[in-house]
C-alpha positions, 0 to 999 in steps of 0.5 A: 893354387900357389902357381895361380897366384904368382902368375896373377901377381906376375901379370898384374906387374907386367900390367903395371910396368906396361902402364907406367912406360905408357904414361912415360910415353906421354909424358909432356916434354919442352925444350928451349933452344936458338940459333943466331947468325952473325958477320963481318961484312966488309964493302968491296966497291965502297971506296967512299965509305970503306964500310965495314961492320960487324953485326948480327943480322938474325936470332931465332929462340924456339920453343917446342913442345911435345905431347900426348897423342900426337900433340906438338907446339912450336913458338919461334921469336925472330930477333932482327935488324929493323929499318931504324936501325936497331934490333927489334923482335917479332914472333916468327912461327906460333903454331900446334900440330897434330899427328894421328898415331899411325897416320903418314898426315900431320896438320898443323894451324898457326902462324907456320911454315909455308911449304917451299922454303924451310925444306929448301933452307935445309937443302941448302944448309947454309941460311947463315949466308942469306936468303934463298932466291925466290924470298930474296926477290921479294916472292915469297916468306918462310913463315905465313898464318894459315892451315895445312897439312904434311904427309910422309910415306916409305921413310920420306920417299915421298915428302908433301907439304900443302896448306891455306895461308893467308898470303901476305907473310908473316911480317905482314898485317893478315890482309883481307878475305883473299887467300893462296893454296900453296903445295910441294911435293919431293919424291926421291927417284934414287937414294943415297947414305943421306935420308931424311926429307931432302936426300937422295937424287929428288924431284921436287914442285912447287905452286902457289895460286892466290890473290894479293889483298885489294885482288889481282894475282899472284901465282909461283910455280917451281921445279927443282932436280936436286941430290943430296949425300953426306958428301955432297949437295946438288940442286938446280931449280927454276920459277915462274911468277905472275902478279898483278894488283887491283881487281882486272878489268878496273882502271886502277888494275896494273897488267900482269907481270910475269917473272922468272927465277933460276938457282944453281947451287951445291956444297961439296964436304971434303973428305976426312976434313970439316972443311966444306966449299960452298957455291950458288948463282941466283938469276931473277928477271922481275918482268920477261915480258916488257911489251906487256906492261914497259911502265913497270919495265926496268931497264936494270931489273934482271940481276945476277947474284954469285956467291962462293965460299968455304966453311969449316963446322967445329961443332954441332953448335957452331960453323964459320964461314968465309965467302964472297957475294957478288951481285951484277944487274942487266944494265949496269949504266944504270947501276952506279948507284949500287955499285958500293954496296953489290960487292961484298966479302963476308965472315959468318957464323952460325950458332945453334944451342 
């Protein structure tokens, strides 16, 4: 009788530990955090003005939120430069996501992520230097309001990001009924000692297919070969983009235009240092097809964008960086104007708490 009551006991206790680890498990957590960039830029052709200007060209302060049963939040306020000058904030993502316990899918719904370019920022690794190619040229956001849905198998072996969106960006009023399917998938065709979503050598493409408000079209497709280790970073990606606004087939329609972008980039960590070289060229053509449509035909619409640079991590929290960004335009006749400001040397940080 003796022995049957010390099991009883011992198992009501085990029960009992097993519970409370459960309800640890579920218990709520939030964390608040940020990451700010800033600079020192210097003109390098304003030989009128001689700019030079410190700033803080960008602060993000997220708050993220775990949950029972798979539950999470994230709200992200974006602090930036606005056209008068001063800085303004607005909300950059404010969505909850869903992940089924055991399920490779997590949906998510809100004001989020579009599928392309946080998984190519963080390819990259340096957003403290500027915008990636195809946001630079005016084709498309990191943030939009929409629904959608992730997916990882075999450890990010296969990474998919697909989603509705409303498909006028975030910084955007919504727009109207119309809306843009947009969709990545990244398979990893070799690994390396780098994991996670982006490492390995990886095979990646993106589409986008969707109407701009008022209709017309607006379609992005990409391809991307890239390679990710601890020591070095690879990638070489090219676009196709079409647009058009009004409905096709009224007067007030424009034709299509039809563009291209195409990024080379890599970061090369050199050894038993924190010092790191960091390279890109960025090549849009904003119409390849001039006979189509020549009134929208720019005579300097092709532009080429250099930068070089070499960063040094002193912590986790915060990184420099020293570079130059160079940007030279198809037909530099018709440049003068921007030549001031196309040449520039810039001194960054990045600071994550």
């Amino acid at each position: 009788m003796r022995i049957r009551i010390r099991w009883t006991a011992a198992a009501l206790i085990v029960s009992a530990m097993v519970a409370t680890s459960s309800v640890e498990a579920q218990a709520p957590t939030v964390t608040v955090g940020g990451v700010a960039y800033a600079q020192y830029q210097y003109q390098l052709r304003d030989t009128a003005n001689h700019v030079n200007n410190f700033d803080v060209t960008r602060a993000y302060i997220n708050v993220i939120g775990k949950f029972a049963y798979g539950i999470g939040t994230r709200v992200t306020a974006d602090i930036f430069r606005s056209t008068d000058g001063s800085l303004s904030y607005r909300l950059k993502y404010a969505y909850a996501t869903w992940n089924p316990e055991g399920s490779a899918l997590t949906w998510k719904l809100g004001q989020m992520h579009t599928p392309l370019l946080d998984w190519e920022e963080h390819l990259w690794d340096y957003r403290m230097q500027g915008q990636m190619a195809l946001e630079r040229g005016g084709y498309m956001s990191s943030s939009d309001f929409g629904f959608g849905v992730d997916g990882n198998w075999g450890f990010d072996k296969v990474n998919m990001q697909l989603g509705v969106y409303n498909g006028e960006n975030y910084n955007r009023a919504p727009g109207d009924q119309r809306k843009d399917l947009m969709g990545r998938v990244s398979v990893r065709l070799v690994g390396s000692d780098e994991g996670g979503r982006d490492g390995g050598l990886r095979l990646t493409g993106y589409g986008q297919v969707g109407k701009p408000t008022g209709g017309g079209t607006r379609e992005r497709y990409m391809g991307m070969l890239s390679y990710r280790s601890k020591a070095l970073v690879l990638a070489a990606e090219y676009a196709t983009t079409t647009d058009s606004t009004g409905a096709i087939g009224t007067t007030a329609a424009t034709k299509y235009i039809k563009g291209t972008v195409t990024s080379l980039f890599g970061v090369f960590k050199i050894p038993s240092t924190k010092l790191s070289l960091i390279a890109r060229v960025d090549i849009t053509d904003a119409n390849t097809d001039a006979t189509k449509d020549a009134t929208t035909k720019l005579a300097d619409d092709k532009s080429t964008r250099l930068i070089a640079g070499v960063s040094y991590t002193i912590s986790s929290n915060l990184r420099l960086l020293a570079d130059l960004d160079h940007l030279s335009y198809q037909n530099d006749a018709n440049s003068t104007a921007k030549d001031a400001t196309r040449s520039q040397a810039l001194f960054q940080i990045q600071l994550s708490f």
